[in-house]
VEXDREN-2710 file (C-alpha; in Angstrom, 1 decimal):
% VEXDREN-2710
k/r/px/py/pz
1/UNK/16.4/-6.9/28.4
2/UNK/15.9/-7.5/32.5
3/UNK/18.6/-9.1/34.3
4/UNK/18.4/-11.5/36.2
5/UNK/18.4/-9.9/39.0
6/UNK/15.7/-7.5/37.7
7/UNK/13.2/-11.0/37.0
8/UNK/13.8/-12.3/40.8
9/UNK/13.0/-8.6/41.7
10/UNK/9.9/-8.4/39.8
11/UNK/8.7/-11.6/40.9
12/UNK/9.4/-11.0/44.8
13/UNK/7.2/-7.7/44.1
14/UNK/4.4/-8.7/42.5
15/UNK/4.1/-12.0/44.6
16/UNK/3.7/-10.7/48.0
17/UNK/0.8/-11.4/49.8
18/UNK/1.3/-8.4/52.3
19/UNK/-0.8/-4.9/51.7
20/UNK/-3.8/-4.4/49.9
21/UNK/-2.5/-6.9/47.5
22/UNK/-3.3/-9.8/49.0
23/UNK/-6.5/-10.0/47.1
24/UNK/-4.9/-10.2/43.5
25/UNK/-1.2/-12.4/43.2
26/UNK/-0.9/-12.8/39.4
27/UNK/0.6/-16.6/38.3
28/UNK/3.2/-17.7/35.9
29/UNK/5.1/-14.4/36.9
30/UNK/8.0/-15.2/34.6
31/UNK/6.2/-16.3/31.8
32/UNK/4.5/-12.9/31.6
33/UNK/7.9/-11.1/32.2
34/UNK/9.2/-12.8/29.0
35/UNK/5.7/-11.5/27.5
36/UNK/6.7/-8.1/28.7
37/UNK/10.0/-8.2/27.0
38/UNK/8.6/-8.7/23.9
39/UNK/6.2/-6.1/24.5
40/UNK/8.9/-3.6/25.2
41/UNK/10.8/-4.8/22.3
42/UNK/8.1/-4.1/20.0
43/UNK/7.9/-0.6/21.1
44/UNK/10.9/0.3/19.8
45/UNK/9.5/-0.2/16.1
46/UNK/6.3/2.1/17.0
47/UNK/7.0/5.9/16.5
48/UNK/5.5/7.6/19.4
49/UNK/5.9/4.5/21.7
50/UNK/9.9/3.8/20.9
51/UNK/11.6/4.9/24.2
52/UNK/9.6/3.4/26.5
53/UNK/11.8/0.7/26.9
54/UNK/14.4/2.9/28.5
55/UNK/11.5/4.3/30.3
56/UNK/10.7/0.7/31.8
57/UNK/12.9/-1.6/31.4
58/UNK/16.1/0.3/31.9
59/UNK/14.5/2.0/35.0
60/UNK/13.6/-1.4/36.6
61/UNK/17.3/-2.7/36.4
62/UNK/18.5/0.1/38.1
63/UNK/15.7/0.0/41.0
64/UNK/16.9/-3.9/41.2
65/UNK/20.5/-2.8/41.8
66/UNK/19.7/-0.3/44.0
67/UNK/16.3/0.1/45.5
68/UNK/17.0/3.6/47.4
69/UNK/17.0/5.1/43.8
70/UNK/12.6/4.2/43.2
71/UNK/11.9/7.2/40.8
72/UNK/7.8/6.4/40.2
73/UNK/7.7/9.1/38.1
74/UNK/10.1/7.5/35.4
75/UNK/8.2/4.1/35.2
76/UNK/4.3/5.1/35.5
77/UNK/3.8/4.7/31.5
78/UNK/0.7/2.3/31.6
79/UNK/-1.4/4.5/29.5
80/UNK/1.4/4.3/26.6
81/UNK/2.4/1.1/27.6
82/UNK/-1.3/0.1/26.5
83/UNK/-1.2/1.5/23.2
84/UNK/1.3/-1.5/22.1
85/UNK/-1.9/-3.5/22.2
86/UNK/-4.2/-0.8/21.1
87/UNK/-1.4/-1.3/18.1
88/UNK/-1.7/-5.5/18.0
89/UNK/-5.4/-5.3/18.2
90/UNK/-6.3/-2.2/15.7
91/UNK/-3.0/-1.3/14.0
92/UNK/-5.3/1.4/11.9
93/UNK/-7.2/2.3/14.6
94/UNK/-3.7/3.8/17.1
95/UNK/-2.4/5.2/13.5
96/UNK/-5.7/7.2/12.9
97/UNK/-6.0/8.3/16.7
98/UNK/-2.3/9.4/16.6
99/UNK/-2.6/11.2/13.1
100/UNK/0.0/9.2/11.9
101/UNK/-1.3/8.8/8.6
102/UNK/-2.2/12.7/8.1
103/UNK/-5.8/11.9/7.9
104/UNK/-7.1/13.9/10.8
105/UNK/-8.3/17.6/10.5
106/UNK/-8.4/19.9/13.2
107/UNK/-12.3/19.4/13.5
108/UNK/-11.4/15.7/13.9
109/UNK/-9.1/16.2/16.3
110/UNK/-10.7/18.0/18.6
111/UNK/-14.0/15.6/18.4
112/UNK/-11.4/12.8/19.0
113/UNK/-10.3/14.5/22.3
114/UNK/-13.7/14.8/23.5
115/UNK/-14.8/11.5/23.1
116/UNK/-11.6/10.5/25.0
117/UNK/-10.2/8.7/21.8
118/UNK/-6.8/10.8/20.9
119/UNK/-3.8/8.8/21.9
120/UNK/-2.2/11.5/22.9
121/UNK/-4.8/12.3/25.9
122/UNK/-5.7/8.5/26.3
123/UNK/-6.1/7.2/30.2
124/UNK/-6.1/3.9/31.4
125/UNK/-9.5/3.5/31.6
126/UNK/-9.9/3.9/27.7
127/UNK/-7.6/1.3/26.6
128/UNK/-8.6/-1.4/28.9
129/UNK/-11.8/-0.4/27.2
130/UNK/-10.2/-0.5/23.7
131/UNK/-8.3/-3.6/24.6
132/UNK/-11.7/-5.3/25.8
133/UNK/-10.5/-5.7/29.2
134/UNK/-12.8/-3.9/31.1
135/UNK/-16.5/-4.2/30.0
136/UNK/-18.7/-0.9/29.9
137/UNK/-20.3/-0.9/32.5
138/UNK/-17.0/-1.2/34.9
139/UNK/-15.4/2.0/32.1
140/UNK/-18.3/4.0/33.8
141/UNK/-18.0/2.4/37.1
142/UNK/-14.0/3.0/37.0
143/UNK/-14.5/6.8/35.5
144/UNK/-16.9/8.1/38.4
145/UNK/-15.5/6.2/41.1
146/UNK/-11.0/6.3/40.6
147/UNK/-11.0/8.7/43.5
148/UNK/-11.2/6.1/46.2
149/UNK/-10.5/2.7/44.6
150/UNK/-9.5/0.4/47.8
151/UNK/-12.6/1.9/49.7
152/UNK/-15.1/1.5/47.0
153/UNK/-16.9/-2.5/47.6
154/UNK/-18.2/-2.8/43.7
155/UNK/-14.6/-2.9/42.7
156/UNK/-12.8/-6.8/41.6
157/UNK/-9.4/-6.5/43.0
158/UNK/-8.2/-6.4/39.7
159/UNK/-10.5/-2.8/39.0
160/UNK/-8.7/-1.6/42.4
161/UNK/-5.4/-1.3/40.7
162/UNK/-6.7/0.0/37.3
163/UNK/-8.5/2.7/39.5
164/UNK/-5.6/3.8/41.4
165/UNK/-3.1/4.0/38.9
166/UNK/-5.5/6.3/37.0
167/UNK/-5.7/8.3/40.0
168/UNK/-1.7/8.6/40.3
169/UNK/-1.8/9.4/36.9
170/UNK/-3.9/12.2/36.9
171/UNK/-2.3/13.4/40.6
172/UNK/1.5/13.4/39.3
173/UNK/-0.4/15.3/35.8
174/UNK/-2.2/18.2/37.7
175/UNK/-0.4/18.6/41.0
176/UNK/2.9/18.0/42.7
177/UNK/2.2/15.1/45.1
178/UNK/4.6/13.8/47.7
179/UNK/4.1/10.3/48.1
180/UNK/5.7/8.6/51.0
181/UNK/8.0/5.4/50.2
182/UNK/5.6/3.0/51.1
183/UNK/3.0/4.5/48.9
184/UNK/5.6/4.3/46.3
185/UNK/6.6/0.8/46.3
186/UNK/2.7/0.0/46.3
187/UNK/1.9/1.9/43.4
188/UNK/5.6/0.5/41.9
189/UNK/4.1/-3.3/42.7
190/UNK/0.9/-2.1/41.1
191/UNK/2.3/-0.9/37.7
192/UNK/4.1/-4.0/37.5
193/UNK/0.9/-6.2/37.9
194/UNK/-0.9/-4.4/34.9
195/UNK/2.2/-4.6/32.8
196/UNK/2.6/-8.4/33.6
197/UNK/-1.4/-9.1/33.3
198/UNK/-2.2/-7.3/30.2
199/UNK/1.3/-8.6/28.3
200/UNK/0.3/-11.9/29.2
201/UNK/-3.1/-11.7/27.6
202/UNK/-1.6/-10.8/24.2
203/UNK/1.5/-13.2/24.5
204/UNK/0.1/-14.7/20.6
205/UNK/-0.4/-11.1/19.1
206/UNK/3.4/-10.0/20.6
207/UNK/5.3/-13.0/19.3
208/UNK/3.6/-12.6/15.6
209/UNK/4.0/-9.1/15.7
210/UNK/7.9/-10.2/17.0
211/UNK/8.3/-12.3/14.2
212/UNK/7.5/-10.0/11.3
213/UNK/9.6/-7.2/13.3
214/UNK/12.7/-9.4/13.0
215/UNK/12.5/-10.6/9.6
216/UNK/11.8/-6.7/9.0
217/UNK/15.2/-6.2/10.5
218/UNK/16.6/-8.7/8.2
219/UNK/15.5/-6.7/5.3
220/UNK/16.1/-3.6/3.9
221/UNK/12.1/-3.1/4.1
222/UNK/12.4/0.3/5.7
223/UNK/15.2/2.2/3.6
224/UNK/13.1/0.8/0.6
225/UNK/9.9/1.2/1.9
226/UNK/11.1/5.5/2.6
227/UNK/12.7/5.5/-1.3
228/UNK/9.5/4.1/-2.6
229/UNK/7.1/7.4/-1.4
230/UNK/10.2/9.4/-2.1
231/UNK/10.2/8.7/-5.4
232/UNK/6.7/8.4/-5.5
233/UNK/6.1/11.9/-3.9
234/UNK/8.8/13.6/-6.3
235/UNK/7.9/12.5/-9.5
236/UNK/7.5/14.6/-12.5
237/UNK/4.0/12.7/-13.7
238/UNK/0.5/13.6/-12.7
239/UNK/-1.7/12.8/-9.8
240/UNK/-2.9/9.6/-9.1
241/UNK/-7.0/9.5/-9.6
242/UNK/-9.3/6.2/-8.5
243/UNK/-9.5/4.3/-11.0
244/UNK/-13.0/2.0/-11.8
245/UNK/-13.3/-1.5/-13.3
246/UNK/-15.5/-4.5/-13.0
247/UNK/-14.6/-8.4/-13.5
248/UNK/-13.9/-9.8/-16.5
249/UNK/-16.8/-11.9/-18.3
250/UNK/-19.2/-10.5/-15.6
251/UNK/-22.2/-8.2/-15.7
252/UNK/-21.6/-7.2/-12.1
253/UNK/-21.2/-3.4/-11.7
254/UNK/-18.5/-1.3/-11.8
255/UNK/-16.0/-0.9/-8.6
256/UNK/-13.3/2.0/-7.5
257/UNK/-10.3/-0.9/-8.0
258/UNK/-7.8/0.6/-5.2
259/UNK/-10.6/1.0/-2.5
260/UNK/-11.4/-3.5/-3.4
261/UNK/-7.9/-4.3/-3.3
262/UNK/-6.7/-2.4/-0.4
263/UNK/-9.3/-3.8/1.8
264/UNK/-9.1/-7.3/1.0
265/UNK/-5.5/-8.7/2.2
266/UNK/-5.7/-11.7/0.2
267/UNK/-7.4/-11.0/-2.7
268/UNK/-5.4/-12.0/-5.7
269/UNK/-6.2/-10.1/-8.7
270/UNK/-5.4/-9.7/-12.8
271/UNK/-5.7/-5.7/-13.8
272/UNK/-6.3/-5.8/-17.6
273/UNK/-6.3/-2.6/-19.9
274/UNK/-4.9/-1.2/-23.1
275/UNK/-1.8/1.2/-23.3
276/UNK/-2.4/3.8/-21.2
277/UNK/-5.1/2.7/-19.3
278/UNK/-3.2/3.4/-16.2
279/UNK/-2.1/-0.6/-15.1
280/UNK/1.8/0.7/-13.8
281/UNK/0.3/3.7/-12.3
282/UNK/-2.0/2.3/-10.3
283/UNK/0.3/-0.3/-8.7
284/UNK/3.0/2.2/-8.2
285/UNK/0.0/4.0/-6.2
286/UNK/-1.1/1.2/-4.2
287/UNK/2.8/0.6/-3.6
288/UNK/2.8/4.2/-2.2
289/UNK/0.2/3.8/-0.1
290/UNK/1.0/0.8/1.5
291/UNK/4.3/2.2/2.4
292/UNK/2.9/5.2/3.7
293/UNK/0.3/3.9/5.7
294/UNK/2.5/0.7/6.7
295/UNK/0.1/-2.3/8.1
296/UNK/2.5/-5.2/8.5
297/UNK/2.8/-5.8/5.2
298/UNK/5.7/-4.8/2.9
299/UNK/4.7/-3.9/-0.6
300/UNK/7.3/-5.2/-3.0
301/UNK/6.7/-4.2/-6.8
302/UNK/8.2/-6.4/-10.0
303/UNK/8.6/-4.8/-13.2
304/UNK/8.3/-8.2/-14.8
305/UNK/9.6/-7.0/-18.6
306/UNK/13.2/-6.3/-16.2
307/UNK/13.8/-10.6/-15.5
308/UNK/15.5/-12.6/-17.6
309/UNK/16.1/-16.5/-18.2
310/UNK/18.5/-16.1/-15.4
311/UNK/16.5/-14.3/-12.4
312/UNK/13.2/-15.9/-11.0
313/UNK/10.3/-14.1/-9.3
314/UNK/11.7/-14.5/-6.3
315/UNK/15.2/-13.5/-6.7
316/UNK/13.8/-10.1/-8.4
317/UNK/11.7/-10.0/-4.8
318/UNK/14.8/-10.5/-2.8
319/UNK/17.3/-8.1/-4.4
320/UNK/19.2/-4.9/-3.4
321/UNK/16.3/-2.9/-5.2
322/UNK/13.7/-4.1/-3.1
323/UNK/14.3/-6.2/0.2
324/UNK/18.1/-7.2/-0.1
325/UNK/17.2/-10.1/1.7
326/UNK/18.4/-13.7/1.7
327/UNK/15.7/-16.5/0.3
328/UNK/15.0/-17.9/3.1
329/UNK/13.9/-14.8/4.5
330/UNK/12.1/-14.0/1.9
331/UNK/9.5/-17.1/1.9
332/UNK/9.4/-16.8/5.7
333/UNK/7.7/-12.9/5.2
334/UNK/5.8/-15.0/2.4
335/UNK/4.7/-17.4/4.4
336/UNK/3.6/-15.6/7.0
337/UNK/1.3/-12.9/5.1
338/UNK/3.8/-9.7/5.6
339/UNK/4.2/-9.2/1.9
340/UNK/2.0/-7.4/-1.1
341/UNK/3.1/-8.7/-3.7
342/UNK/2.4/-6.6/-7.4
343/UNK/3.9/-7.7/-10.4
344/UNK/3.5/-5.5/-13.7
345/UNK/3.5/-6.2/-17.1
346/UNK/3.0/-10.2/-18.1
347/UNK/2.3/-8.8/-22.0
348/UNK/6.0/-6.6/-21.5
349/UNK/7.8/-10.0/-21.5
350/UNK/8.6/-9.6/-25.2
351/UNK/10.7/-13.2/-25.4
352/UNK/7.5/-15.8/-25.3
353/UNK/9.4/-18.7/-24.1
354/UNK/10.9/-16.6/-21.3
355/UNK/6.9/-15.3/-20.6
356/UNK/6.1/-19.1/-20.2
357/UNK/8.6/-19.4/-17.8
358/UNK/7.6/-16.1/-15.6
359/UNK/3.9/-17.3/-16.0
360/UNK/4.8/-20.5/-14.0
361/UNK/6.7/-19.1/-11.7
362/UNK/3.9/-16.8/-11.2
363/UNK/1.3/-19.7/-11.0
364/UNK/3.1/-21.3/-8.4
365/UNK/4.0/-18.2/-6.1
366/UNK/-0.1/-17.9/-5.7
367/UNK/-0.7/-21.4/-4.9
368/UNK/2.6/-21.5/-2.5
369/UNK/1.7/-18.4/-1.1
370/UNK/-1.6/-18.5/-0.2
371/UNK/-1.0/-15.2/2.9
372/UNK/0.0/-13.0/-0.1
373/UNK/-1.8/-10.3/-1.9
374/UNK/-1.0/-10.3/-5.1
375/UNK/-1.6/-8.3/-7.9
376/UNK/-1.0/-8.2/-12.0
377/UNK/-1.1/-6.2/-14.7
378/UNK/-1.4/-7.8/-18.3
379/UNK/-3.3/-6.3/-21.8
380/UNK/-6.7/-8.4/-22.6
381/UNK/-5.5/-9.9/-25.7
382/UNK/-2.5/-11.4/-24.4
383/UNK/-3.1/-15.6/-24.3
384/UNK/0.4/-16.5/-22.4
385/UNK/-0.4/-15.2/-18.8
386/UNK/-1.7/-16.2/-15.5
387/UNK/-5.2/-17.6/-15.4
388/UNK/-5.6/-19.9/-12.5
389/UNK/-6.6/-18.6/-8.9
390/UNK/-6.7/-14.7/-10.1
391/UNK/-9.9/-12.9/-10.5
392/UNK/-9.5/-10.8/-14.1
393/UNK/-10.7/-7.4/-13.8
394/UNK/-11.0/-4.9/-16.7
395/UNK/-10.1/-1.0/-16.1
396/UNK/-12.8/1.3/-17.1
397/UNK/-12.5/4.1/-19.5
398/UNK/-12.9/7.3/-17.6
399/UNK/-16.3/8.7/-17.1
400/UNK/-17.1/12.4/-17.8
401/UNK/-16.9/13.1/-13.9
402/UNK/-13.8/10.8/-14.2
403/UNK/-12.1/13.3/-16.6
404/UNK/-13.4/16.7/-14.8
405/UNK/-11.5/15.4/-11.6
406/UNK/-8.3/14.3/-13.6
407/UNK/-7.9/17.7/-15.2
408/UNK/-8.9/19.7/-12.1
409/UNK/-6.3/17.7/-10.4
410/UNK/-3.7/17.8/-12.9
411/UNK/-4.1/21.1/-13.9
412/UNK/-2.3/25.0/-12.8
413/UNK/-5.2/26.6/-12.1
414/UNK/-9.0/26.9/-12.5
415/UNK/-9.3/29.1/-15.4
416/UNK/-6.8/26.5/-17.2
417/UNK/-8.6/23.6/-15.9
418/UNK/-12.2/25.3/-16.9
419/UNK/-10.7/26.1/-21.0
420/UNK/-9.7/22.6/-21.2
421/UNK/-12.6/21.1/-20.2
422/UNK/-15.0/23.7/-22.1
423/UNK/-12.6/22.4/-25.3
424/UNK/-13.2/18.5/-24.5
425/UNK/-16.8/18.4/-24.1
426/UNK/-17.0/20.6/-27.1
427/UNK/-15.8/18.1/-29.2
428/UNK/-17.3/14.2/-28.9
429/UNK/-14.2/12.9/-30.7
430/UNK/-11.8/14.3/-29.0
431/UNK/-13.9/13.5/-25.8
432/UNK/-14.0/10.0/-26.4
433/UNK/-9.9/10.2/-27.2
434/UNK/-9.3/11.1/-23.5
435/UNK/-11.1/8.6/-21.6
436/UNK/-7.9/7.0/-21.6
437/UNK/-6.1/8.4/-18.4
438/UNK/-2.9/8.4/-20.8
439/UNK/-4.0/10.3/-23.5
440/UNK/-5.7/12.7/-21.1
441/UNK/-2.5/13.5/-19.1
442/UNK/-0.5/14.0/-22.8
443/UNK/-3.0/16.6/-23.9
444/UNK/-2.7/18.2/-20.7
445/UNK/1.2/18.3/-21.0
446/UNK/0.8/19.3/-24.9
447/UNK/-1.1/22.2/-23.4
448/UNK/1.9/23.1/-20.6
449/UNK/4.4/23.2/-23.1
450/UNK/3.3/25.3/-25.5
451/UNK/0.2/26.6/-24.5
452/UNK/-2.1/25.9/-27.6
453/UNK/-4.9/23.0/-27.4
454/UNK/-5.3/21.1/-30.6
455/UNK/-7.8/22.3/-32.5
456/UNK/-9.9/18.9/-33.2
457/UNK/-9.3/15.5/-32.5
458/UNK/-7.6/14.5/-35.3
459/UNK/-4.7/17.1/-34.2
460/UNK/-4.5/15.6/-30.7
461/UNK/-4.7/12.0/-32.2
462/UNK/-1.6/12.4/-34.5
463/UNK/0.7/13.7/-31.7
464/UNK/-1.0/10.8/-29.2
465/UNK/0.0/8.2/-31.6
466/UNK/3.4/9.1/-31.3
467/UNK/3.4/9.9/-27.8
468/UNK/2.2/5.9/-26.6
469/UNK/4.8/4.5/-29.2
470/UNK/7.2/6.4/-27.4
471/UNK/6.1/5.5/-24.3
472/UNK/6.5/2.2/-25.5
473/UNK/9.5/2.5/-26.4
474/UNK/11.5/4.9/-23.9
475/UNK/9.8/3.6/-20.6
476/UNK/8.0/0.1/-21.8
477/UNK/11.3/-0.7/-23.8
478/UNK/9.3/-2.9/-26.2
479/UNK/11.2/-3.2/-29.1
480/UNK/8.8/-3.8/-31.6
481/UNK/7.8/-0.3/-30.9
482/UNK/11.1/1.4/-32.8
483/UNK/9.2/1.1/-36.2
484/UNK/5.6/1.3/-35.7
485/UNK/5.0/4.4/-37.3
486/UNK/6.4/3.2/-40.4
487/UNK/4.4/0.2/-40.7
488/UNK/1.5/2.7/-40.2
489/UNK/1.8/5.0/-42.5
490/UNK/2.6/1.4/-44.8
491/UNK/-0.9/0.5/-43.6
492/UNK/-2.4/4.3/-44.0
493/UNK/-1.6/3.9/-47.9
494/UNK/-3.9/1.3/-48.7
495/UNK/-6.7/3.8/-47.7
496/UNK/-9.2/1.0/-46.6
497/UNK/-11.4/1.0/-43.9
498/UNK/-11.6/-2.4/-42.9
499/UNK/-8.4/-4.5/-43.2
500/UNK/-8.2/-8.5/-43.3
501/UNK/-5.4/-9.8/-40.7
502/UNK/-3.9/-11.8/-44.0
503/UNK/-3.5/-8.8/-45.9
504/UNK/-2.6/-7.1/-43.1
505/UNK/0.5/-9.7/-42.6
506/UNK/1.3/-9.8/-46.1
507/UNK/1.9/-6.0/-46.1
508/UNK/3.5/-5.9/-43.4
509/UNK/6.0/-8.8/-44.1
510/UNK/6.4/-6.6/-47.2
511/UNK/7.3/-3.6/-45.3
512/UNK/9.8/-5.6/-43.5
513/UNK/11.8/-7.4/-46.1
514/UNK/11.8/-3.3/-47.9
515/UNK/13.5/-2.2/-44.8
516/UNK/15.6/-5.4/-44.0
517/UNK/13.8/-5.6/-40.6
518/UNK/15.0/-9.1/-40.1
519/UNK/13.9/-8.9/-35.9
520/UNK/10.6/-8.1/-36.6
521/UNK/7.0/-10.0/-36.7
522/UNK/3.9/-9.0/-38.7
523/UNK/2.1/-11.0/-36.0
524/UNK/3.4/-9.3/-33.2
525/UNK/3.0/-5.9/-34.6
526/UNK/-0.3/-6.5/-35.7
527/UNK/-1.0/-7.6/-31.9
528/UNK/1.1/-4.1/-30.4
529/UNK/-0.9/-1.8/-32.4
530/UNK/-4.0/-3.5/-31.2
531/UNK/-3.0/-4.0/-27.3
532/UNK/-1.7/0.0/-28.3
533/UNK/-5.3/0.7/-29.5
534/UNK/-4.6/1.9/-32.7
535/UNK/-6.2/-1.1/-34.6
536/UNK/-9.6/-2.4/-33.4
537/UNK/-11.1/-5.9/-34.1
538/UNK/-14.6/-5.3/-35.5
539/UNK/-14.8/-8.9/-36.3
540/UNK/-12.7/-12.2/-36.2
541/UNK/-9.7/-11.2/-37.6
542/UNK/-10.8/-7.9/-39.2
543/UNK/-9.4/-4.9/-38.4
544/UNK/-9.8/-1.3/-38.8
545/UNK/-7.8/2.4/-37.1
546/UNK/-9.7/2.9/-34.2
547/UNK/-10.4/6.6/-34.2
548/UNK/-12.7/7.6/-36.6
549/UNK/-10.4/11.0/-37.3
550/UNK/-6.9/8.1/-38.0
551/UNK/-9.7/6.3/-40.3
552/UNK/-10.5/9.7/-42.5
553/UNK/-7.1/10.9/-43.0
554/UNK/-6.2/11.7/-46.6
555/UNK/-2.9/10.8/-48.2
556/UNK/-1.6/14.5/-47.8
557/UNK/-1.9/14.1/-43.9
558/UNK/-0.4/10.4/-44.2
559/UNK/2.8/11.7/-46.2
560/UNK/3.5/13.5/-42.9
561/UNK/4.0/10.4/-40.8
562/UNK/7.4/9.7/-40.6
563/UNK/9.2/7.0/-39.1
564/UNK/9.9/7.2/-35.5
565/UNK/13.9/6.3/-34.6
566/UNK/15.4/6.4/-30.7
END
């Protein structure tokens, strides 16, 4: 980045012992130009921050080569300079202050430029505060005094040059000043200094944040990282609402489950939840927002019913849909902490012996990985799954204030949102149908297409049931799914309300040798219309419909179910 010729320059500068200088000669002079190298490297990655190493560095080659061209102007960037650090130290703290992440109201804004905190108007003087390298009392001593730094006796050497640069900078801001050349080559030795100091002082933060910038670059983290809120921002489903939980097994109380995992970097954690509990769209959310509001880490999502015998965790990781990275790259960002990691859907792996397999692999990613956050999605019931070193947590059916906000959110218009609202809590049943966020968004979308809202539960119910086995089948390609209606209408005709799992298996085997269903299980559809939650277990291994409206239907309204085929 500096030539050589540009390093023995900037050493001979900064080193003299002539001038005002003379008080403050800064050591290890190339060390701390290598530091500033990396600092100026790193800018390039940071939005507002990304030219000034033309600004600098190219500016300082040319003043090498020839000295006659000193343009002052063209290098005094200390203030943005600074905000590299301000990035190292507090990356959310420069993205909130520079509205990057679309947080800040006008209100905001304007209380953040009073108080001296917008990056945009940020002086020196405030990020050596930020950057803890002036203390308070020398921020005020600095602020009332900048006027006449070298004659003021309370000033270290070190506050001298702080103090005039600000001064310069708000000179060449407010008024045209003609400075002669020996003025300028003091001020140019100056700048240099608080480049060289400060970079030095962060030489640990600038080669991590280094690191992860050039295993970013062999990635395609970005490009995938853009496509992700693309697709994310352009979907045809609903909008995202916080959803609660609380850990397995414990009586502790209930948490918003994005606002845990977001803050906690490490945290490794098992989302549990029947069909339509809202598992795949709250990791695609948390995917979304960790893209958007980028903090080191890339988030890399794993739709775990997609692997086969043939493809490990890893490779899935590494491939053209998400990095397109080599291995080795791969467990570097793993080692080193600059990776989210979400996998979704241990209970999708249909094949078990291949779900054994994934479960290892699994097991040992969390123990290898120990930097990571990870995150997994399974259904309660499921006994093949990842159990060691994860904290289970169990999604919440949504509250009444829950369900306002979903369909105030996810709804046209007021009037629309207040009719089916009115029609909900009118109706316990149907009330208690939609505290799953799945069923919820279907009788919202039931209502879009044709304008009616079904006129009791038992309505909504019958076109829900075949909306989650579709679901199943279309986007959770579970193949179990293709006949479940059949076998429950086959279960519907024995008109009982509670059902043994024997008889339950021998009617369903039944069902299938009828049909010559030779690929399916009476276990394993007994277990997907549980994990579905159409059957409920009211006792060890007894079963019943688990709407009340399913459990009354009479044999006319049964004769209506037909079997589902896609």
């Amino acid at each position: 980045m500096f030539s050589e010729e540009t390093k023995k320059f900037i050493i001979k500068e900064v080193s003299s012992d002539k001038g005002r200088l003379n008080e403050y000669v800064i050591s290890n002079v190339e060390n701390k130009i290598h530091c500033l190298e990396l600092a100026l490297r790193i800018s390039e990655n940071l939005e507002r921050l990304a030219n000034l190493k033309n600004s600098i560095a190219d500016h300082l080659n040319e003043i090498a080569r020839n000295p006659n061209c000193l343009n002052l102007e063209k290098i005094q960037k200390v203030a943005q300079f600074l905000e590299i650090f301000i990035y190292l130290k507090d990356a959310d703290y420069y993205k909130a202050i520079n509205g990057l992440n679309g947080t800040l109201t006008n209100e905001a804004i304007k209380e953040a430029k009073k108080n001296g905190q917008m990056m945009n108007s940020l002086s020196i003087p405030e990020a050596l505060k930020k950057l803890e390298i002036i203390s308070n009392e020398e921020y005020n001593n600095l602020r009332q005094n900048y006027k006449n730094p070298f004659q003021n006796q309370s000033f270290t050497p070190e506050m001298k040059i702080y103090a005039s640069l600000y001064y310069l900078r708000n000179e060449v801001s407010h008024a045209d000043r003609d400075l002669s050349v020996t003025q300028k080559w003091e001020y140019l030795k100056e700048i240099l200094i608080v480049y060289l100091e400060v970079a030095g002082k962060f030489r640990k933060n600038l080669e991590k944040e280094l690191n992860r910038v050039n295993y970013q670059d062999k990635t395609d983290a970005q490009n995938y990282m853009k496509r992700k809120i693309k697709e994310y921002e352009e979907r045809p489903s609903f909008e995202y609402i916080l959803l609660d939980g609380k850990e397995k097994d414990k009586t502790n109380q209930v948490i918003t489950l994005v606002d845990m995992i977001k803050k906690n970097n490490n945290c490794r954690i098992k989302l549990l939840g029947n069909a339509g509990m809202g598992k795949t769209s709250t990791l695609n959310y948390l995917v979304y927002n960790d893209a958007k509001e980028f903090n080191n880490r890339i988030p890399v999502l794993v739709s775990l019913k997609d692997l086969d015998e043939n493809t490990s965790v890893l490779e899935a990781m590494a491939n053209k849909d998400h990095l397109n990275c080599e291995i080795d790259v791969l467990k570097e960002l793993l080692t080193n902490g600059y990776i989210n990691a979400y996998f979704d859907g241990i209970n999708e792996i249909v094949n078990e012996d291949l779900r054994r397999k994934i479960v290892k692999e699994l097991n040992d990613f969390i123990v290898n990985y120990d930097k990571v956050k990870v995150i997994l999605t399974d259904r309660e019931i499921n006994t093949i799954t990842v159990t060691d070193y994860v904290k289970p947590y169990i999604i919440e059916k949504l509250t009444d204030d829950k369900i306002k906000l979903f369909v105030e959110k996810n709804t046209d218009n007021s009037d629309l949102a207040s009719l089916i609202l009115e029609h909900i809590f009118n109706d316990d049943n149907l009330k208690e149908l939609v505290r799953v966020p799945f069923r919820l968004y279907k009788l919202i979308q039931i209502i879009r297409m044709d304008g009616n809202i079904p006129k009791d539960a038992s309505e909504f119910d019958e076109f829900f049931k075949l909306a989650i086995i579709e679901r199943e089948v279309k986007e959770k390609n579970v193949a179990e799914a293709r006949n479940l209606t059949y076998f429950i209408k086959v279960i519907m005709e024995q008109n009982q309300e509670i059902y043994q799992r024997d008889y339950l298996v021998d009617i369903i085997s039944e069902a299938i040798n009828k049909r010559n269903l030779s690929n399916e299980n009476s276990d394993r559809v007994i277990d997907l219309l549980q994990e579905l939650g159409i059957l409920e277990e009211v006792s060890f291994n007894n079963y019943r419909f688990s709407n009340y409206q399913i459990r009354q239907f009479k044999k006319d309204n049964e004769d209506n179910v037909e079997e589902v085929s896609w």
